[in-house]
N, C-alpha and C positions, 0 to 999 in steps of 0.2 A: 920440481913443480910445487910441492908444498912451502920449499922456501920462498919462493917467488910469491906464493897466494900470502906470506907471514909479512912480505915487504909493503905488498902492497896493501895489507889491512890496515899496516902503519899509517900509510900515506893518504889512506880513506879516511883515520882517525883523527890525524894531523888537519884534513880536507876538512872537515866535519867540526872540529873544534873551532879556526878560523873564518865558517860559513855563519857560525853560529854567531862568534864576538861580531863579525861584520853587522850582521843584522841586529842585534840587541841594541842598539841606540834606537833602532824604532820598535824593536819590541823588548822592552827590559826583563820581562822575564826570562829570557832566551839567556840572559846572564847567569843564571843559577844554574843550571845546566849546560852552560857552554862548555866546560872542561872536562865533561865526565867522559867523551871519548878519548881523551887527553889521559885521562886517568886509569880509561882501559885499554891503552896502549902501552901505559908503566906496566897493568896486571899481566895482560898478554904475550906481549914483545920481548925478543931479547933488549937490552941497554941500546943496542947500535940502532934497530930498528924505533925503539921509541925515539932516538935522537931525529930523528927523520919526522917524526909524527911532531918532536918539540918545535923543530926550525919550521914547521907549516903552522902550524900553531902560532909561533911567535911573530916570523915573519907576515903574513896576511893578516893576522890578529890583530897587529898594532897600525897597520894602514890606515885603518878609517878616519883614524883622528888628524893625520896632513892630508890626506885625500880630498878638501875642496882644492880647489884651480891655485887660489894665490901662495897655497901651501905647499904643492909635488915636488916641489925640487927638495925640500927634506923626505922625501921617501927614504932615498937612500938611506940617510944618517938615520932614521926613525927605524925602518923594517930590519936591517942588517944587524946592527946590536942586538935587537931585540928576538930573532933569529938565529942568532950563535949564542945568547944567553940560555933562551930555552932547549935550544937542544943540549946543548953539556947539561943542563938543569934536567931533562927528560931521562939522559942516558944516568947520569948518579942516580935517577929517582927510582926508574926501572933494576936499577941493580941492588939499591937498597929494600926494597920491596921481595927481591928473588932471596934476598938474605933476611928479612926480619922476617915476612909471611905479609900474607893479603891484607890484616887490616889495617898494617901500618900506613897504609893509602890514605887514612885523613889525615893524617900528619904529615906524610911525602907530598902528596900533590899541592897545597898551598903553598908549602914552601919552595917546589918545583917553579911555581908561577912567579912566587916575590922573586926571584932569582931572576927571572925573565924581565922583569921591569926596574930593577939594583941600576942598570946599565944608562937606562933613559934618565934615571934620574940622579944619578952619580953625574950625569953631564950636563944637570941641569934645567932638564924640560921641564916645563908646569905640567901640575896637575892632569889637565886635560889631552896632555900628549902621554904624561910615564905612566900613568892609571888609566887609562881608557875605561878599561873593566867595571870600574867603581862609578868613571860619568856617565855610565847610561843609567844610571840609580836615580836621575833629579825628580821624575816622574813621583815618586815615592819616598818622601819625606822620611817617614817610620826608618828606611835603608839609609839615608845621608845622615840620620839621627847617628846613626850604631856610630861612624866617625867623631862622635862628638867623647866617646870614650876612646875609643881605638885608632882615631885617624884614620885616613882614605885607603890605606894600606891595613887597616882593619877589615874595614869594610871588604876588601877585596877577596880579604881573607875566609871573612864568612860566605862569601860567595861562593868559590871554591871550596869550601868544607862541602858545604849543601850538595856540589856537583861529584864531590868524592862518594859522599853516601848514597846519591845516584846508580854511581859505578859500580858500588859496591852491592848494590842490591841487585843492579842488573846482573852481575856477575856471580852472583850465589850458587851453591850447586845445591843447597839443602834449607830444608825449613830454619834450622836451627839457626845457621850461617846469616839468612835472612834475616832472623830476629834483630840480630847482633848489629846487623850493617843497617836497619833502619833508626837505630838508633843514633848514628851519625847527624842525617837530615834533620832529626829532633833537636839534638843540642843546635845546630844551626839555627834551628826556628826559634829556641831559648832566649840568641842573644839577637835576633830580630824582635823581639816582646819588648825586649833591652833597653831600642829603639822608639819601639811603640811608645815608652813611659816616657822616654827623655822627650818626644817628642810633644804629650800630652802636656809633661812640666813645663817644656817653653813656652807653650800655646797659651796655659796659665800666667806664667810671668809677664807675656807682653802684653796680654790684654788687661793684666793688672798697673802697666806700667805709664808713665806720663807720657804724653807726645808734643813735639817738637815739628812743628811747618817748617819745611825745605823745598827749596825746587833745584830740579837740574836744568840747566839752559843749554838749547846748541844748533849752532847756525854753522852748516856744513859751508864751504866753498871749496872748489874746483881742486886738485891738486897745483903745484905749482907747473911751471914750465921746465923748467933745468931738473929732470927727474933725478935719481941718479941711487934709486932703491933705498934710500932711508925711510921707511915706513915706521911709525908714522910722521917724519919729520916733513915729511916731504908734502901734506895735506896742511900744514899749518900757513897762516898769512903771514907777508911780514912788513905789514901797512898798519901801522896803530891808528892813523886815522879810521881804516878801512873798518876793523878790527873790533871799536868802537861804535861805526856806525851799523854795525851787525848786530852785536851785541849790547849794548845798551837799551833799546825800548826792549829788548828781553826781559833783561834783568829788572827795567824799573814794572812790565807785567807782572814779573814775580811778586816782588817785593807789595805789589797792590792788590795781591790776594796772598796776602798774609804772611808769606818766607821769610823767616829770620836768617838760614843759613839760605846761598844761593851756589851753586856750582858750575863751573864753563868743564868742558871737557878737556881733556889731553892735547898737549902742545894748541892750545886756542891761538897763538901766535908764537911768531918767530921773532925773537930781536936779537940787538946787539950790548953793546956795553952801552950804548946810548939811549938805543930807542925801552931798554929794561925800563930806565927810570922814570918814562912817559909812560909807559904802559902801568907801573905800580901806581905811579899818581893818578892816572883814572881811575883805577879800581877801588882806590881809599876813597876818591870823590865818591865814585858810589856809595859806599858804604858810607860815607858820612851822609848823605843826600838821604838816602832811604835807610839809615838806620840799622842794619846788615850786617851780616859776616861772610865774605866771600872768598872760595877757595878756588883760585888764579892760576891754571897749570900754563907754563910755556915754554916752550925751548928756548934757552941761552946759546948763542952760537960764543960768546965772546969766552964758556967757559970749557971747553962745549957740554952741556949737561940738559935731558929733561926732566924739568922742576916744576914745584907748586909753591907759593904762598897762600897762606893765611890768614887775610887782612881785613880788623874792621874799622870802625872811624878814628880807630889813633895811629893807623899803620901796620904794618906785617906784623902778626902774632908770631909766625913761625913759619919755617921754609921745610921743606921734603924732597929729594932727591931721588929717581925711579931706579929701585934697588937691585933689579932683574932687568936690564934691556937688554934687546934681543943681538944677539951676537951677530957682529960685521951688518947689523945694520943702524945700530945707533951706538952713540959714546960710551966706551965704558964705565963703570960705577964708580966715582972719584971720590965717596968715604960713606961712611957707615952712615945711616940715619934708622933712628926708630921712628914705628907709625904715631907714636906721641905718647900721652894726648898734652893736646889745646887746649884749656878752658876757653870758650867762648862766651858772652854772657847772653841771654834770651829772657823771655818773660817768665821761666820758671826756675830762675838763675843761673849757676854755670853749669856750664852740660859738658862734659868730657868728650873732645873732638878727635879721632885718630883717622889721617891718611894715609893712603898708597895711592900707586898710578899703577891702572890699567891692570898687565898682569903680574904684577907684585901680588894682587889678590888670590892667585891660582899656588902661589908656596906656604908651605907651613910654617917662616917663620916671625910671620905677623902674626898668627893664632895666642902665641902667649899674651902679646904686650898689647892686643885689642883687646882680648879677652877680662882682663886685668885692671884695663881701663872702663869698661861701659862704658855707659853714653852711646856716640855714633861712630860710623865706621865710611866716611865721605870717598870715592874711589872714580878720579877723573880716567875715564881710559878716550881711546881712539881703536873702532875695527875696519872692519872690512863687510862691504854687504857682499851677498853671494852665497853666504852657508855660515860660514865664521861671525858672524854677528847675533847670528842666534846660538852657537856651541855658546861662545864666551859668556854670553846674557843668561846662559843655564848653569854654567859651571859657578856662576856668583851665589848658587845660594850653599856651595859647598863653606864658602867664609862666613855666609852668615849662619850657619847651621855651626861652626866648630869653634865662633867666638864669640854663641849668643849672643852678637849687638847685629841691629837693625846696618843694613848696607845700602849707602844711597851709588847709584851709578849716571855719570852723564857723561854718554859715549857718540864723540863723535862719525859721523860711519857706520852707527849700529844702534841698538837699541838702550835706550837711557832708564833707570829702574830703580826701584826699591824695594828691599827683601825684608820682613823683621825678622828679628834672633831666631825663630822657630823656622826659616824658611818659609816663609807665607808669600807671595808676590802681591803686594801691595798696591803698584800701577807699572806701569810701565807705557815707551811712546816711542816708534822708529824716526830716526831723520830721515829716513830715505824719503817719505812724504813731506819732508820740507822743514822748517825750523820748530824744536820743542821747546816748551816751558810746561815741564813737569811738577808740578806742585801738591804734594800731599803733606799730610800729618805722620810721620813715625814715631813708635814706643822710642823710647830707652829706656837701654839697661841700667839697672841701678849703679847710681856713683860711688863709687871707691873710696875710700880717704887718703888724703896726704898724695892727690896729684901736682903734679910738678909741669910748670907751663915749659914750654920749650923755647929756649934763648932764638932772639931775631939770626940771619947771619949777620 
């Protein structure tokens, strides 16, 4: 009997760990203590049994992030890794705990959990799918700040600390013991201050900083007819007359209140080896017409590849290639590109331009080479309305929090936005009410020296 009442504490704790991550996207503090029944099933449980508490844990735990509609068919691939990570991660953790002593719990349990998430991102998930943990933090700037030292797997880390020292205090048998285990939650709160400051410095640097008029433009249309799952390939036009007459009194709105850079969203059309070269010469007409710099995302069927240029009145500055697409549903990555930068020129001269597409923005390894650059951070993506439109439109201020530059977004399918370095939401405008021209002023970071333009193709 008692072994059975020991299995199923497990499985309440496991239960109880994963009720808790579910729910923390709408309540984020529920994040700082989601693990600590996680962490008193290492204290309490044999190895075997905590593995049982890990795999509920892991598995339920990492759902919420495919759980809208357009997402469920990776449940699988999402919950099952991340389900047999955690519990081999529970059962070592539980054993090494039975052999060092109780408080080795702040340091077993975080590393229990990065174990858990190794898997998702060893396979390459963004952000928002291998950290869940970390993005229900957006709410709270001061918490996405601590990344900006530690990265999202930092941050996750201090979360998890805080839930160990939880454990640990719940789990005290003596005053004494108490003392000792509240001192956990304290260092936790240390490198939240950490946070607090970095966050107060950026807030200083941006509103010390120049700003530069941008708009994001985007004029949704229908999917196509011949579906055939390439998302988002499959939402793009592939009528440059059409394409044109969508887009154009957009861009020349922008440009008549004030935009010097101007942005079309994610695959804005579809061409071929043909109709590419019709499509680049309108957009340089633009740019020569109004004066502009515009940054032209479309899919190439002829390479197959989704791409951007960067074009203002003398032609393509420089091209970019989306560096993460999404497996078996778009082309794979046919070579290396960095997010830049561009020099583009403005009224407060050249301002250092880096892009990505979409969710290239959700991996860490544009962080150095934005970072490095200041200036602006331009990031055409395409979502999905329904839930995913607003995940991905929060999870942006994680880049603009970890590479201090200002992040402009115009998303077709979803919400179009701009973040500065500190994380601040700027403006922001949905398409699902019909066509946007978002037009603000953003800081930039200060410029670098000795940047380097990027060769045409």
């Amino acid at each position: 009997m008692q072994a059975m009442q020991s299995w199923f504490l497990a499985a309440l704790l496991g239960t109880a760990t994963a009720s808790m991550l579910w729910k923390a996207e709408r309540f984020p503090l529920l994040a700082w203590i989601a693990h600590a029944p996680l962490g008193l099933a290492l204290l309490w449980c044999t190895p075997a049994q905590a593995a049982v508490a890990g795999a509920l844990a892991g598995g339920f735990g990492s759902a919420p992030s495919v759980s809208i509609r357009e997402f469920r068919a990776l449940l699988p691939i999402t919950t099952i890794p991340s389900a047999l990570a955690l519990c081999l991660g529970s059962a070592l953790g539980a054993h090494a705990i039975a052999a060092l002593g109780t408080f080795w719990l702040a340091l077993v349990l975080p590393g229990t959990v990065l174990m858990g998430l190794m898997p998702l991102r060893v396979l390459g998930a963004p952000r928002w799918v291998s950290n869940p943990l970390a993005c229900t933090q957006e709410r709270c700037l001061a918490m996405v700040h601590t990344a900006r030292a530690f990265g999202d797997l930092g941050t996750t880390s201090l979360l998890v600390l805080f839930a160990s020292g939880t454990a640990l205090v719940f789990a005290s048998r003596n005053l004494s013991v108490l003392v000792v285990a509240l001192g956990v939650p304290t260092i936790a709160l240390g490198f939240f201050a950490l946070g607090v400051a970095n966050l107060r410095a950026a807030v200083k640097r941006m509103d010390a900083a120049p700003r530069l008029r941008v708009a994001a433009v985007v004029a949704d249309r229908p999917p196509r007819d011949n579906l055939d799952g390439l998302l988002p390939i499959e939402f793009a036009d592939d009528n440059v007359d059409a394409a044109e007459h969508r887009y154009h009194p957009l861009v020349t709105r922008a440009a008549s209140e004030g935009a010097e850079l101007i942005m079309l969203p994610e695959v804005s059309l579809h061409v071929d080896a043909n109709s590419r070269e019709r499509w680049i010469g309108a957009i340089t007409t633009w740019a020569q017409t109004h004066g502009v710099t515009l940054v032209a995302p479309f899919f190439d069927a002829s390479a197959p590849v989704n791409t951007l240029a960067v074009i203002d009145s003398g032609g393509i500055l420089a091209t970019y290639d989306k560096q993460h697409p999404a497996r078996g549903m778009e082309p794979p990555r046919r070579k290396r590109c960095e997010p830049g930068p561009t020099l583009m020129q403005s009224r407060c001269g050249e301002v250092p331009l880096s892009t990505v597409i979409c969710v290239d923005l959700d991996y860490g390894d544009m962080v150095g080479p934005v970072r490095a650059a200041g200036g602006l951070l331009a990031v055409p993506a395409n979502d999905m309305f329904g839930g995913f439109d607003r995940r991905h439109h929060r999870t942006a201020i994680w880049a603009a929090v970890t590479t201090g530059v200002s992040t402009l977004r115009a998303t077709g399918h979803g919400i179009s936005a701009a973040y500065d370095g500190a994380g601040r939401l700027l403006g922001a405008s949905s398409s699902e009410s019909g066509p946007v021209v978002l037009t603000l002023d953003v800081p930039l970071s200060p410029p670098r020296p000795r940047h380097r333009r990027r060769d045409p193709r």
